[in-house]
MARLUMZA-235532 format. One line per 3 residues: number of its first residue (from 1); their letters; for each residue x, y, z of N, C-alpha, C. Coordinates in nm, 3 decimals. Layout:
NUM	a	X:Y:Z:X:Y:Z:X:Y:Z  ...
//
This chain:
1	xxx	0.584:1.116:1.739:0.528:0.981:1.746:0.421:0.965:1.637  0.405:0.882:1.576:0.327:0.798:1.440:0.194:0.768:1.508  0.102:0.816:1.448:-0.086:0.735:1.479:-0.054:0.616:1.396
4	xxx	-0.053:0.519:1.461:-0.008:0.372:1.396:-0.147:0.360:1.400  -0.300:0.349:1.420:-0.400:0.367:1.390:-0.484:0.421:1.247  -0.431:0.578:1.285:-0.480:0.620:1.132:-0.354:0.600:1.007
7	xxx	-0.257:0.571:1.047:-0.146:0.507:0.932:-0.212:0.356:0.861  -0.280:0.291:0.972:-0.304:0.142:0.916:-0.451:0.204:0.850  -0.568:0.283:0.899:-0.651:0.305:0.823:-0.660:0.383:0.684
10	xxx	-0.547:0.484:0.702:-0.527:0.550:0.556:-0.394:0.571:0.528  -0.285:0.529:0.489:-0.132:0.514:0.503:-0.116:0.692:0.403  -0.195:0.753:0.316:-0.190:0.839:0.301:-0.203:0.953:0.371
13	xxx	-0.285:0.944:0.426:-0.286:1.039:0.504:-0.198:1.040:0.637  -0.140:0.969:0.687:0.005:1.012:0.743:0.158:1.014:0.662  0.169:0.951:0.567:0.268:0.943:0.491:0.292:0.986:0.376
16	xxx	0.365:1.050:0.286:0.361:1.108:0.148:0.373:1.007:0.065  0.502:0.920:0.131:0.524:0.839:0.040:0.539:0.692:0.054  0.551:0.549:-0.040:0.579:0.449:-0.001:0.703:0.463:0.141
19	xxx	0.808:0.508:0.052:0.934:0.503:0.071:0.974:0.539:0.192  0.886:0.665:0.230:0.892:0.753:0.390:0.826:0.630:0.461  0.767:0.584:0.467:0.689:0.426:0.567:0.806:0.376:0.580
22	xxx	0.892:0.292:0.462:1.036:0.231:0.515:1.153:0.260:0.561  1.123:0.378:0.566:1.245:0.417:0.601:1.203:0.526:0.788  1.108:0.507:0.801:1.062:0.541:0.940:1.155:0.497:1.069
25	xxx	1.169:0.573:1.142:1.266:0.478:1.234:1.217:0.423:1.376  1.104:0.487:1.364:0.969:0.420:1.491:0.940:0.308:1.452  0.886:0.254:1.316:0.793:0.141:1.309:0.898:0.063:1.314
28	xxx	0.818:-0.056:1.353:0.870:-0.192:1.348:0.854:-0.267:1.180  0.902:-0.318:1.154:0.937:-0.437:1.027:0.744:-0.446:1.005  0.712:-0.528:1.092:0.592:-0.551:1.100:0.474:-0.504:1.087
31	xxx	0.510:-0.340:1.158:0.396:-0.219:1.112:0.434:-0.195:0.975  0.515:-0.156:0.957:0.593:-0.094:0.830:0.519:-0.192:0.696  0.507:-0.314:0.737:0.438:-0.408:0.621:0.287:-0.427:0.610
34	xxx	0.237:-0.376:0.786:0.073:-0.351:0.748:0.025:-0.272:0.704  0.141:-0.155:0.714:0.074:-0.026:0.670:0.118:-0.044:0.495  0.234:-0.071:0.451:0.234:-0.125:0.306:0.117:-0.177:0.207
37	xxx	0.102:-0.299:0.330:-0.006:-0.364:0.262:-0.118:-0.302:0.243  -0.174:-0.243:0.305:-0.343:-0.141:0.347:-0.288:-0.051:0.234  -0.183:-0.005:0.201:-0.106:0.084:0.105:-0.168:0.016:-0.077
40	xxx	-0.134:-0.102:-0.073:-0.112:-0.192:-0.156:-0.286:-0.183:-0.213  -0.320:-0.250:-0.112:-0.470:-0.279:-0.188:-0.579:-0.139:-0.188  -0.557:-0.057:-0.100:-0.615:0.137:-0.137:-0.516:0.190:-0.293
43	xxx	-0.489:0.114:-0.384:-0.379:0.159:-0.495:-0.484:0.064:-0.559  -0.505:-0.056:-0.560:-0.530:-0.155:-0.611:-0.715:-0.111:-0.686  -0.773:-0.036:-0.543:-0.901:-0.042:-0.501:-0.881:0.061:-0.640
46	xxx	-0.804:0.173:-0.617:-0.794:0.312:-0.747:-0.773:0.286:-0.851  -0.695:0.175:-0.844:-0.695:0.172:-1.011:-0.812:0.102:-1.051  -0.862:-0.004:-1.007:-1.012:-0.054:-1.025:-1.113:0.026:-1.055
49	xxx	-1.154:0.139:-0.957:-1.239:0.225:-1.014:-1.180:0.321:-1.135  -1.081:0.359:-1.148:-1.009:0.460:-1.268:-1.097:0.354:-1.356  -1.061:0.255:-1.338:-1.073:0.181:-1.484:-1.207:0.151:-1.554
52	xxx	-1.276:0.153:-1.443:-1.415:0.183:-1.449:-1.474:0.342:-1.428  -1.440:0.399:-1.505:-1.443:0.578:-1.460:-1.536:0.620:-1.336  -1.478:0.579:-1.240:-1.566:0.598:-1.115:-1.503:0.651:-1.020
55	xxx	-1.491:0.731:-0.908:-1.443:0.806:-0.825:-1.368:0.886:-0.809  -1.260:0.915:-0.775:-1.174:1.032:-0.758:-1.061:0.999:-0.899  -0.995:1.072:-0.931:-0.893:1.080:-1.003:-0.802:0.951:-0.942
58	xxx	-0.736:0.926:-1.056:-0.599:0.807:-1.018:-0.538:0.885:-0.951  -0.439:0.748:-0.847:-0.337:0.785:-0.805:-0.190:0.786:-0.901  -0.113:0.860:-0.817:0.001:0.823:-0.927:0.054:0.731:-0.990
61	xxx	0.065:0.686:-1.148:0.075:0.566:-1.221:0.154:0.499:-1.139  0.277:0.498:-1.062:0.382:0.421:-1.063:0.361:0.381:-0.887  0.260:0.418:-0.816:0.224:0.429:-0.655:0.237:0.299:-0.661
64	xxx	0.142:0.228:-0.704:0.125:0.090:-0.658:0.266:-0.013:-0.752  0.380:0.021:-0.795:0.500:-0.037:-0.809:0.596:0.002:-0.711  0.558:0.105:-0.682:0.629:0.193:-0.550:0.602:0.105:-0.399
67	xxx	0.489:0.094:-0.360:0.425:0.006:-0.249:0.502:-0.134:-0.284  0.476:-0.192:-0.400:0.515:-0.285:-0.368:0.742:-0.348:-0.391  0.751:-0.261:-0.477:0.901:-0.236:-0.403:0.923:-0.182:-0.244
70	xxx	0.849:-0.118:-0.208:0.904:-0.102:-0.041:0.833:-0.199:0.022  0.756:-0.326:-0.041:0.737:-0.417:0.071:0.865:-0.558:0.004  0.910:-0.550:-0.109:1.024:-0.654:-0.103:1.135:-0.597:-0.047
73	xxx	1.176:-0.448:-0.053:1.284:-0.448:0.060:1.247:-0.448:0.186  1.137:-0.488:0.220:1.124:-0.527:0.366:1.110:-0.684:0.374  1.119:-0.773:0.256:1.161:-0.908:0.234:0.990:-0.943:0.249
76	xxx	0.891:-0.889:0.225:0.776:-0.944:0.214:0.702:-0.984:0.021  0.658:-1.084:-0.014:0.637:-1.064:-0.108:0.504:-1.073:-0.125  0.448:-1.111:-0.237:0.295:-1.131:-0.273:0.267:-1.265:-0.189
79	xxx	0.114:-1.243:-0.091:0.091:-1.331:-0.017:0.005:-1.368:-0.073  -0.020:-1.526:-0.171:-0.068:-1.579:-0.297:-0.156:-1.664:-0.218  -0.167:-1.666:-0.081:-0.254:-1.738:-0.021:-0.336:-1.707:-0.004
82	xxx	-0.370:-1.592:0.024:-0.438:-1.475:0.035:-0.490:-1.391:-0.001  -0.462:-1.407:-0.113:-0.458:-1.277:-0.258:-0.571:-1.344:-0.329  -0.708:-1.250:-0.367:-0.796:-1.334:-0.462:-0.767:-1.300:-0.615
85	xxx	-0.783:-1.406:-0.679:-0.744:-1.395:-0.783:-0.806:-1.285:-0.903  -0.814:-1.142:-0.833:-0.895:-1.041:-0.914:-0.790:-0.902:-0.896  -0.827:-0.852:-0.979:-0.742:-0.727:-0.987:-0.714:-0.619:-0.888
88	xxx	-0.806:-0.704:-0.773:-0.763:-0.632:-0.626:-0.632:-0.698:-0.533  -0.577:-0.793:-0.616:-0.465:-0.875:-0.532:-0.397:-0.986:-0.606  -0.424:-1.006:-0.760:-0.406:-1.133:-0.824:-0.271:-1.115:-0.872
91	x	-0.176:-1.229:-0.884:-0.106:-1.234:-0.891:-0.033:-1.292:-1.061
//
């Protein structure tokens, strides 16, 4: 059974990969896209600081194209309503 808890607080640390989240056969559609998303913007947050040489090492270049291909095959796309227009979500 999945800590759908610490999955939504650190999707790394239960999961290796985007891809292992979608293809889970516990979660629902719905978890599967919160935990994406929390996925999405902890990628977003890393490359922000990389770019500003501040905190831990990058994640892997291609993570956050990865996240967000496993949230269009789950038919979710960029939520532009929502998304501020900064390099933590801009579209």
């Amino acid at each position: 059974m999945i800590d759908l808890e610490a999955a939504l607080r650190d999707p790394a640390s239960v999961f290796a990969t985007p891809e292992e989240v979608l293809r889970h056969p516990e979660l629902a559609r719905e978890h599967k896209i919160e935990i994406l998303r929390r996925w999405e913007y902890d990628a977003r947050e890393m490359q922000v600081a990389e770019e500003e040489n501040m905190g831990d090492p990058a994640p892997p270049s291609d993570l956050l194209e990865r996240v967000l291909a496993a949230l269009h095959a789950l038919g979710a796309w960029a939520d532009t309503e929502r998304s501020p227009p900064t390099k933590h979500g801009g579209v």
